[in-house]
C-alpha angles and dihedrals in degrees: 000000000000110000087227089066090065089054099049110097131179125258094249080053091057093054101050093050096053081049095051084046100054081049096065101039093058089051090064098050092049087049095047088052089050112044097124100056094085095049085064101043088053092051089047086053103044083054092052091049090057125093107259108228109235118211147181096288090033111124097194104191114210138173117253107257095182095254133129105270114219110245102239105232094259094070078045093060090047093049093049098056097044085049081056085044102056086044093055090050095050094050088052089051095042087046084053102052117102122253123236118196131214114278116255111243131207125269118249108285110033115131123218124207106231101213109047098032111113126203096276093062103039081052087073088059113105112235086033129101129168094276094055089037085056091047101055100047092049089052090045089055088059103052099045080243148297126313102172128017088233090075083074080081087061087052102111104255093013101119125189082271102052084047107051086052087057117034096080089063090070155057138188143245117202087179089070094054106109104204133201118260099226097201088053109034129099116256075232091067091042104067092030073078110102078222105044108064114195089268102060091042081057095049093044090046083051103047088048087055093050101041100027096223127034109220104192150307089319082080098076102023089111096044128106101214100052105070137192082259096049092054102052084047103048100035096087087041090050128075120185098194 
């Protein structure tokens, strides 16, 4: 191969190389123009690189990470005086609250009727607040009423203890007991006794139907489910009127 034939070049060759030639020269002399331009990019850049100091007046927006964000101490000092704020308030509405003192109770030696004494009264026991003073007088009204002070121990939260401390301060008044007329209450009424479970009321509704009248305790004598036990407790609670 001639060397001359390397260096011969068409005539559409020749005319892309005078164009890729032109290309080039007009990209120097572009560059050389502006041969400033990446200095200041690379000092724009370098500005932009550094930490931007936030002050006081400085709003920084940045997307929620999901993070917990830092209260600026401003918010702190908000919080701070509403917190002042609630306290006060609640110092003014607990000032203004009545107050209510201690209930007096009864020198040794004072004696309470069980069975008319309300709340009030049963609270000047010693031993006795308002939740135990509730409680006896609701139990009392189920039963129709005391019979003996030993029925305190049955009182829902009065242990052998509690008791013990309290059963000197009263007496009892069987007089005041309203019983149930077995021959004319509801079988309803009947179990609604703390004596007296569903079984029994249905005996005794049974046994009413069968005989007519009920005369006394005879009537249950030969039955299972009315015990020794059930009688002693229940005879000052029947009538058989």
């Amino acid at each position: 191969m001639n060397w001359r034939d390397l260096l011969y070049f068409s005539k559409g060759e020749r005319k892309a190389l005078t164009l890729l030639l032109c290309l080039i020269s007009i990209s120097w002399i572009i560059l050389l123009l502006t041969d400033n331009k990446p200095a200041y990019f690379a000092d724009e850049n370098k500005k932009a690189a550094e930490p931007v100091p936030i002050t006081a007046d400085t709003t920084v927006n940045r997307p929620n990470s999901g993070k917990r964000q830092i209260p600026s101490s401003d918010s702190k000092n908000n919080f701070s005086r509403e917190k002042k704020e609630f306290h006060s308030r609640e110092t003014k509405n607990t000032s203004a609250r009545k107050y209510f003192p201690p209930t007096e109770k009864y020198p040794v030696g004072t004696i309470v009727e069980l069975n008319t004494a309300d709340t009030t009264i049963l609270k000047k026991v010693p031993g006795i607040g308002s939740t135990f003073a509730r409680r006896i007088v609701k139990y009392r009204e189920l039963l129709g009423g005391f019979y003996s002070v030993s029925q305190l121990c049955e009182v829902y939260g009065i242990d052998e203890e509690r008791y013990n401390a309290m059963k000197s301060w009263f007496s009892v008044d069987t007089s005041a007991i309203c019983k149930l007329f077995v021959n004319r209450v509801y079988i309803q009424d009947l179990y609604r006794h703390p004596y007296i479970n569903k079984q029994q009321a249905r005996i005794i509704e049974q046994l009413r139907k069968q005989k007519g009248k009920l005369t006394g305790w005879e009537n249950f004598q030969l039955l299972e489910e009315f015990t020794h036990t059930d009688k002693e407790r229940l005879t000052p609670y029947l009538s058989f009127e």
